[in-house]
C-alpha positions as CSV (number, residue, x, y, z in Angstrom):
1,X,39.6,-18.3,-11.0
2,X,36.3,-18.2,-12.7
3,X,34.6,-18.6,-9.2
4,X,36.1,-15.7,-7.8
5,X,35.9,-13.5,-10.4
6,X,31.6,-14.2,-10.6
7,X,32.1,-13.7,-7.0
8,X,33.7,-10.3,-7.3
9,X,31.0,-9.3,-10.3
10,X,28.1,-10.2,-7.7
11,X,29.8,-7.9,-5.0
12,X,30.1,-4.7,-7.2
13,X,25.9,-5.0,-8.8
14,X,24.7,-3.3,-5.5
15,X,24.1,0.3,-6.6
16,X,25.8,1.4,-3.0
17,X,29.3,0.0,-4.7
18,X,29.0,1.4,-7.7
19,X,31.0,4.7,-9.0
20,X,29.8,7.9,-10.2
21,X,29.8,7.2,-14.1
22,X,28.2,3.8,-13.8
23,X,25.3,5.4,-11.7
24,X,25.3,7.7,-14.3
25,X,25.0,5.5,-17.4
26,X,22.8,2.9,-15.3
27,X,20.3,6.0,-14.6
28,X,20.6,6.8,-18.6
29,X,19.5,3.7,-19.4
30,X,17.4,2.1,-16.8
31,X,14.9,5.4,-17.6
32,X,15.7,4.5,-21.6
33,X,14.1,0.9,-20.7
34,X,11.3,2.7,-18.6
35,X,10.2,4.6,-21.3
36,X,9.9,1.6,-23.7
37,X,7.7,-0.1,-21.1
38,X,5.4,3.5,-21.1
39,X,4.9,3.3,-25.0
40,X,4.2,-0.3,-25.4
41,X,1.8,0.2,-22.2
42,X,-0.2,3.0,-23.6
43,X,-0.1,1.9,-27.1
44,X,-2.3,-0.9,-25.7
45,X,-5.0,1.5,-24.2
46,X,-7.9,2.9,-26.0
47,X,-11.1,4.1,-24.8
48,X,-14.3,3.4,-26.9
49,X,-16.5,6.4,-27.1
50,X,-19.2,4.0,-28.6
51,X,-19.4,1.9,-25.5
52,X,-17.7,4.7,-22.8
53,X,-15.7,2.0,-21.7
54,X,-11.4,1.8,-21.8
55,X,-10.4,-1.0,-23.6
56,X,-7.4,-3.2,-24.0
57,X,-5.5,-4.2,-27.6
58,X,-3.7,-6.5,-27.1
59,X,-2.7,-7.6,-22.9
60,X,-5.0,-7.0,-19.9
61,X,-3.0,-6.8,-17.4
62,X,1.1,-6.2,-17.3
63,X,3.4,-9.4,-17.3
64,X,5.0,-8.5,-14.1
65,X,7.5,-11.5,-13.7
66,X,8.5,-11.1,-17.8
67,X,9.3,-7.8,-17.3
68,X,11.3,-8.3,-14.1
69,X,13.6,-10.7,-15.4
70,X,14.3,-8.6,-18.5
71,X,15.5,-6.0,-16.4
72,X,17.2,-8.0,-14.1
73,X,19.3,-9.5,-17.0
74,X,20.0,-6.0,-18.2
75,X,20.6,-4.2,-14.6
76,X,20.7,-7.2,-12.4
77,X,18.5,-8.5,-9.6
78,X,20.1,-6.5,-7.5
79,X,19.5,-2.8,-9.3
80,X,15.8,-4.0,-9.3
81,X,15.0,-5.0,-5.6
82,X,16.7,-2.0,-4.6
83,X,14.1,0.7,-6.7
84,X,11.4,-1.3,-6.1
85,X,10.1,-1.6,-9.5
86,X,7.9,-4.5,-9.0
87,X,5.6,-2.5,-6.9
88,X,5.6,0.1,-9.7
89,X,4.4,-2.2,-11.9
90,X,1.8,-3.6,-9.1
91,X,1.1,-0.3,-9.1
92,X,0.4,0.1,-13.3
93,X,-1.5,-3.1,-12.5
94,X,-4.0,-1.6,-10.3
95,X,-4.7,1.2,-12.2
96,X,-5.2,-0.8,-15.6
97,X,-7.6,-3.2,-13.5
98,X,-10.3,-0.7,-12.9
99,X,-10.5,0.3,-16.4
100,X,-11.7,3.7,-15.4
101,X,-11.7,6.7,-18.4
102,X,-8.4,8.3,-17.0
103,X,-6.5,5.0,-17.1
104,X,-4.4,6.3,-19.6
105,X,-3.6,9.5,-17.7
106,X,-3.5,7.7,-14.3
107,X,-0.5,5.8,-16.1
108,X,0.9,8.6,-17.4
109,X,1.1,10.1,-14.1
110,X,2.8,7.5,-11.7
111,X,5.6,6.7,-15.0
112,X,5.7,10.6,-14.0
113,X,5.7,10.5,-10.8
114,X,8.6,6.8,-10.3
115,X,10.6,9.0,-12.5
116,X,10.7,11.5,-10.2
117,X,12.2,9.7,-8.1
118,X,15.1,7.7,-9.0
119,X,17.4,10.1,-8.8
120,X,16.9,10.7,-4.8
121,X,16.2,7.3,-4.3
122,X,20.1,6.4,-5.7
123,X,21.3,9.2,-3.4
124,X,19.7,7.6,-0.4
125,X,20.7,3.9,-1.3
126,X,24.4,5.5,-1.3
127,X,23.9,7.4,2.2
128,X,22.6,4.3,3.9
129,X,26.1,2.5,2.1
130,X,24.9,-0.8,4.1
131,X,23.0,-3.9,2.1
132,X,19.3,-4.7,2.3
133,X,17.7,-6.5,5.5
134,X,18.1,-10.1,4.3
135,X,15.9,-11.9,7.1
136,X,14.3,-10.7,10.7
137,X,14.0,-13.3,13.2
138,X,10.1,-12.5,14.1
139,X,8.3,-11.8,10.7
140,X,10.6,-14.3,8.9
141,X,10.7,-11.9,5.7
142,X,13.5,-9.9,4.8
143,X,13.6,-6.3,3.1
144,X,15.1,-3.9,0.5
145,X,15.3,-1.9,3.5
146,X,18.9,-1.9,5.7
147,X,18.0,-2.0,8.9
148,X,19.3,1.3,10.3
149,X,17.9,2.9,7.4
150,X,14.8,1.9,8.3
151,X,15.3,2.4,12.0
152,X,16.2,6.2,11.2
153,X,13.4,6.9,8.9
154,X,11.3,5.4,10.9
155,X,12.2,7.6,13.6
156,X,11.6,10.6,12.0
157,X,8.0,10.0,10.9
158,X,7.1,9.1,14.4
159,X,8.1,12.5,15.3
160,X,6.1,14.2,13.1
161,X,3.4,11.7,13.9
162,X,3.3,13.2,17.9
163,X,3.1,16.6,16.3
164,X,0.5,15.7,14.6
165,X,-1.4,14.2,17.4
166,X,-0.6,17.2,19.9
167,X,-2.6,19.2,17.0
168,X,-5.2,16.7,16.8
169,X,-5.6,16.9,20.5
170,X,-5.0,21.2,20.5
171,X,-8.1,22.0,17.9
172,X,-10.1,19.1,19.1
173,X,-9.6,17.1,15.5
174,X,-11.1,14.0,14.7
175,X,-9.2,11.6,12.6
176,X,-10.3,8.1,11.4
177,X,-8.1,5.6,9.5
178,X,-9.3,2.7,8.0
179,X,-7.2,-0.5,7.5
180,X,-8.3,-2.8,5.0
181,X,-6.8,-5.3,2.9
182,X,-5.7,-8.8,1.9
183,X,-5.2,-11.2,5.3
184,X,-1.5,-10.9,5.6
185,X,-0.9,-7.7,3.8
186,X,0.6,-5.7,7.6
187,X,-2.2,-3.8,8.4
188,X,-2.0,-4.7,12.4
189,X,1.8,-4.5,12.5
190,X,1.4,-0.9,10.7
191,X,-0.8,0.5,13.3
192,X,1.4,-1.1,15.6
193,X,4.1,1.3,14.4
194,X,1.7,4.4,13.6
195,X,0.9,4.3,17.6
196,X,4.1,2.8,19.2
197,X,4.7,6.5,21.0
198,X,1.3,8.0,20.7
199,X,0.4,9.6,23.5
200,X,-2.6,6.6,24.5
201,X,-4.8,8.6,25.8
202,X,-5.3,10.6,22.4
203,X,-6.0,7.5,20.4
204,X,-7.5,3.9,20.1
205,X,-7.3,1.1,18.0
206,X,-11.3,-0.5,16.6
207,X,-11.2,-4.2,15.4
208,X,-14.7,-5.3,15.8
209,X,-15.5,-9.0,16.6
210,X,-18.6,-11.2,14.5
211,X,-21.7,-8.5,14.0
212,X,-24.9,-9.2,16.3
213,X,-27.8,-10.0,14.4
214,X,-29.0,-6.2,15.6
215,X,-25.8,-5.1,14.1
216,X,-25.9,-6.6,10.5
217,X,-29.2,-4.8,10.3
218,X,-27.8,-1.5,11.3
219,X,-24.4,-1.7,9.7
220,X,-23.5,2.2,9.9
221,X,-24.3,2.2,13.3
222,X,-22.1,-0.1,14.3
223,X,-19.4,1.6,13.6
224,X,-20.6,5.2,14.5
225,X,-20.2,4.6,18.5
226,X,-16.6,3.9,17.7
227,X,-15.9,6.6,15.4
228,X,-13.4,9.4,16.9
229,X,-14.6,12.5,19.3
230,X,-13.0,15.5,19.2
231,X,-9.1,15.6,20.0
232,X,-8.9,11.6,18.9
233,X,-7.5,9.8,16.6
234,X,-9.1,6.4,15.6
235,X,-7.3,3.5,13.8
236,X,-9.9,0.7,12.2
237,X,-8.2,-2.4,11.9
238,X,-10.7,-3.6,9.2
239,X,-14.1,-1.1,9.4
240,X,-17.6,-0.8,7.9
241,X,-15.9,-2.1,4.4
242,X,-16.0,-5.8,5.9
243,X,-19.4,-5.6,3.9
244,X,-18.0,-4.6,0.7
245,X,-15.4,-7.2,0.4
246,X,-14.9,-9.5,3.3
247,X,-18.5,-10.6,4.1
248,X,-20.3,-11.2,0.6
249,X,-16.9,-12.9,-0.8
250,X,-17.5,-15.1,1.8
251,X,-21.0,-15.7,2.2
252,X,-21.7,-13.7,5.4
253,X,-23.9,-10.8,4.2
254,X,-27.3,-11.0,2.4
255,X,-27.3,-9.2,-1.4
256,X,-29.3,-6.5,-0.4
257,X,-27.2,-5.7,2.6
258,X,-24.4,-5.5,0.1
259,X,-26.3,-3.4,-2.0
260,X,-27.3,-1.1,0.1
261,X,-24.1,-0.5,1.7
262,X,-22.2,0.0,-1.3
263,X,-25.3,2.5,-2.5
264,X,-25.2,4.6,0.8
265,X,-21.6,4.2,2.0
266,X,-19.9,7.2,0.4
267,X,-22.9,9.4,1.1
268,X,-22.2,8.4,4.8
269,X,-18.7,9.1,4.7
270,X,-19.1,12.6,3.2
271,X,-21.3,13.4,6.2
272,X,-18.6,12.5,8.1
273,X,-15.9,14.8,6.6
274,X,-18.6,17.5,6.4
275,X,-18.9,17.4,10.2
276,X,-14.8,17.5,10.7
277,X,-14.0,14.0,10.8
278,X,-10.4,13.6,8.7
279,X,-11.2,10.5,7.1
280,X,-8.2,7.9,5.6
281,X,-8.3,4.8,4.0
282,X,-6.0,2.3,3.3
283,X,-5.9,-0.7,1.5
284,X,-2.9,-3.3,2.5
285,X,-1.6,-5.1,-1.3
286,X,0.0,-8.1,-1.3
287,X,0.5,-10.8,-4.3
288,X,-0.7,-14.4,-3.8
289,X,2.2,-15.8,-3.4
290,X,3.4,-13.4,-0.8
291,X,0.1,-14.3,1.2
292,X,1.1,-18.0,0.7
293,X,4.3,-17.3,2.6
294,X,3.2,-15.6,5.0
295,X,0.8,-18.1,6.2
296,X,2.9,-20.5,6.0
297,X,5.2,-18.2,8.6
298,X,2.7,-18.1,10.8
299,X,1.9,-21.4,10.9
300,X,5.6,-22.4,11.4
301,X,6.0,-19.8,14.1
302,X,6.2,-20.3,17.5
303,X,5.4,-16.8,18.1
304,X,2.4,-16.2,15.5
305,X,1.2,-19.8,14.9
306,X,-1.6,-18.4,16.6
307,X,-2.7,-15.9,13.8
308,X,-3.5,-18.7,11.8
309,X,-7.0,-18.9,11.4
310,X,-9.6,-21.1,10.3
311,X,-10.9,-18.2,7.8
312,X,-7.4,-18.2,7.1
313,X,-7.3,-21.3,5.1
314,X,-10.7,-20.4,3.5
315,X,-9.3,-17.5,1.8
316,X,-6.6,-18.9,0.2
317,X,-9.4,-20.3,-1.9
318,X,-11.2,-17.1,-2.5
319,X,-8.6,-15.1,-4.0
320,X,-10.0,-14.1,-7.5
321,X,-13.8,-13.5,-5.9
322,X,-12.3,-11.1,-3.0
323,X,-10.3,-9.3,-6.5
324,X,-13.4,-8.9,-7.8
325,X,-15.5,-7.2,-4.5
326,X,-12.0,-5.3,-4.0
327,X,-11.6,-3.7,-7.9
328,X,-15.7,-3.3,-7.2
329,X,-15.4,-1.3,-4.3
330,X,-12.2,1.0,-5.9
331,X,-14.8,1.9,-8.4
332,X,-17.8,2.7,-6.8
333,X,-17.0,3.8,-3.3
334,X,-13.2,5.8,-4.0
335,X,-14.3,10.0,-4.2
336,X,-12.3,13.2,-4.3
337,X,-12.9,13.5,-0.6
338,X,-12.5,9.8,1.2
339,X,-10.1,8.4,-1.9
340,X,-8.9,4.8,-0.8
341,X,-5.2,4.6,-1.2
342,X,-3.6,1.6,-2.1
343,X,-0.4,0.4,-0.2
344,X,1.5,-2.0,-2.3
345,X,2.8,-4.1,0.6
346,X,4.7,-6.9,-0.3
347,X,8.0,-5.5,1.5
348,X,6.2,-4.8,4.8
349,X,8.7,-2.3,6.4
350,X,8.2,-0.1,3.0
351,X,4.9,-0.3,3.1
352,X,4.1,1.1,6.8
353,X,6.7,3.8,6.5
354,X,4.9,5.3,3.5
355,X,1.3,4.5,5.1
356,X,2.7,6.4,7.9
357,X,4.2,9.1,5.4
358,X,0.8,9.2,3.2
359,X,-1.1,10.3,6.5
360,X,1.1,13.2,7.5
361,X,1.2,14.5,3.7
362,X,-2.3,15.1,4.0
363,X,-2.8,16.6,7.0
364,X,-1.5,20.2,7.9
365,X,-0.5,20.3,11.9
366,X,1.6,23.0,13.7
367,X,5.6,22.7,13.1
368,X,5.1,20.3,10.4
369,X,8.5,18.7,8.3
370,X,7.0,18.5,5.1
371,X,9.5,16.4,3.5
372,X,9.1,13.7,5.6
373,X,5.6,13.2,4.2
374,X,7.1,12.5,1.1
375,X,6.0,8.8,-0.1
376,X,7.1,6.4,-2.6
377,X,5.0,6.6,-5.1
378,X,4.8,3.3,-6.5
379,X,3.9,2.3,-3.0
380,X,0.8,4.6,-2.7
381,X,-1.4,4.7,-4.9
382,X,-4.2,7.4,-4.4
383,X,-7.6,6.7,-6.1
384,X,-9.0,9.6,-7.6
């Protein structure tokens, strides 16, 4: 009888079963916990006039997997998964890393901001009544996502992402999105997904190959010849920002070709904007130990074994010096006009809907559905 009745317990955590005052007293007290987590957090903070630098009392970083099972003892695993709170927290991470003088603000403002949203996020775990994707056949990874949720939403953005094209292609636009990130983090899967019904002749896809000798010395100008003409829309999968992170983490650029990039690059990018290019970039997050699985997917799969590089495997041993370029680059070449925008992307199918979201909240086409820009915002994380 014990069995069963465990059994029965485990049925009912999923916040689709639950009734109306449960909801209720699980809201009332999961925001209770929430707002523990925001004192202790800022209590921590303090910025140093003497030095001009934010400092940290007594953690640097949050204790994701601590505070994870806390609340998954008090609102179950379940509760969690389902409101994504671990990319929140990825998210607090992320701002507390760059130790910029608004790091107590920033935090401030997504607690603000994931508050927001719980409420509609319930509603729509209700609507969709059906559990989480457990496990698809191709990527090997499941998601807090059901399926025909996802399906449907996905749907919807795509719409709005052929009005925005038809604009694009109407006023004779220019738009340029740049996908970086961690190897594995979904970037080519995403703008597999941002151009699944684009009209092709309105758009192309840029992923360079090695750099010609003639090409390392004119890094800009590399990329200039592929950047988008009027009535285009241009998706980089990886860009000029191979030399900020990808090529001295790994040995393949001199220091003064680093340096000079990273000197010159947002001037370049503004001239860009101030000629009518709509400039976007994205940064794909991942953990460690979802970049572990996810090699090891590929390498078991008979359909992506191929994606398995050598580089690949060299990587896995670079993780903290590619941190280091990455947080390097947030804080030097991240501007009011060409912010990067983090996309916390350990559940892939969240990730590229609110990449996909992100990109038509920012930019104002005919006939647009405003609401379906509306992101998660612990899964985007604009820095400004």
């Amino acid at each position: 009888m014990l069995f069963r009745f465990n059994k029965f317990i485990n049925e009912e955590v999923r916040i689709e079963k639950m009734d109306e005052p449960t909801l209720i007293s699980l809201k009332k007290n999961l925001m209770f916990r929430l707002g523990e987590y925001r004192t202790y957090i800022l209590a921590n903070i303090e910025y140093n006039f003497t030095t001009n630098k934010v400092e940290y009392k007594n953690f640097d970083k949050i204790d994701i997997p601590v505070i994870i099972r806390e609340l998954s003892n008090e609102f179950t695993t379940e509760v969690i998964e389902d409101l994504n709170i671990d990319s929140f927290l990825r998210k607090l991470n992320q701002i507390i890393e760059l130790r910029k003088r608004n790091t107590k603000r920033k935090v401030r403002e997504a607690f603000d901001e994931y508050y927001k949203t719980i409420e509609q996020r319930i509603t729509n775990i209700n609507k969709a009544g059906e559990a989480p994707d457990p496990f698809d056949q191709i990527s090997g990874e499941g998601s807090i996502l059901p399926r025909r949720q996802y399906e449907s939403e996905k749907y919807q953005i795509q719409i709005e992402l052929l009005k925005l094209q038809e604009w694009v292609i109407k006023n004779k636009k220019k738009v340029a999105i740049v996908f970086e990130g961690r190897d594995a983090a979904g970037k080519g899967s995403t703008i597999k997904r941002f151009t699944e019904y684009l009209n092709p002749s309105g758009f192309k896809i840029v992923a360079l190959g090695i750099p010609t000798d003639e090409e390392k010395q004119n890094w800009f100008g590399r990329y200039e010849k592929y950047l988008p003409k009027e009535g285009e829309i241009v998706f980089f999968d990886r860009s000029w920002y191979n030399r900020a992170v990808v090529e001295p983490a790994m040995g393949y650029c001199t220091e003064d070709q680093y340096e000079n990039f990273m000197n010159n690059v947002i001037d370049w990018e503004e001239s860009l904007i101030k000629k009518g290019t709509i400039l976007i970039k994205f940064w794909f997050s991942i953990t460690q130990e979802k970049q572990i699985k996810r090699f090891d997917l590929r390498k078991e799969s008979p359909l992506k074994y191929w994606k398995f590089s050598p580089n690949d495997a060299k990587v896995l041993d670079k993780w903290e010096i590619i941190g280091n370029y990455k947080n390097q680059m947030f804080n030097l070449t991240s501007s009011n006009k060409s912010p990067w925008v983090i996309i916390n992307s350990n559940d892939k199918k969240i990730g590229r809907l609110n990449a996909m979201r992100y990109v038509i909240s920012q930019i104002n086409y005919d006939d647009k559905n405003s609401k379906i820009g509306n992101y998660y915002p612990e899964v985007v994380n604009v820095l400004k």
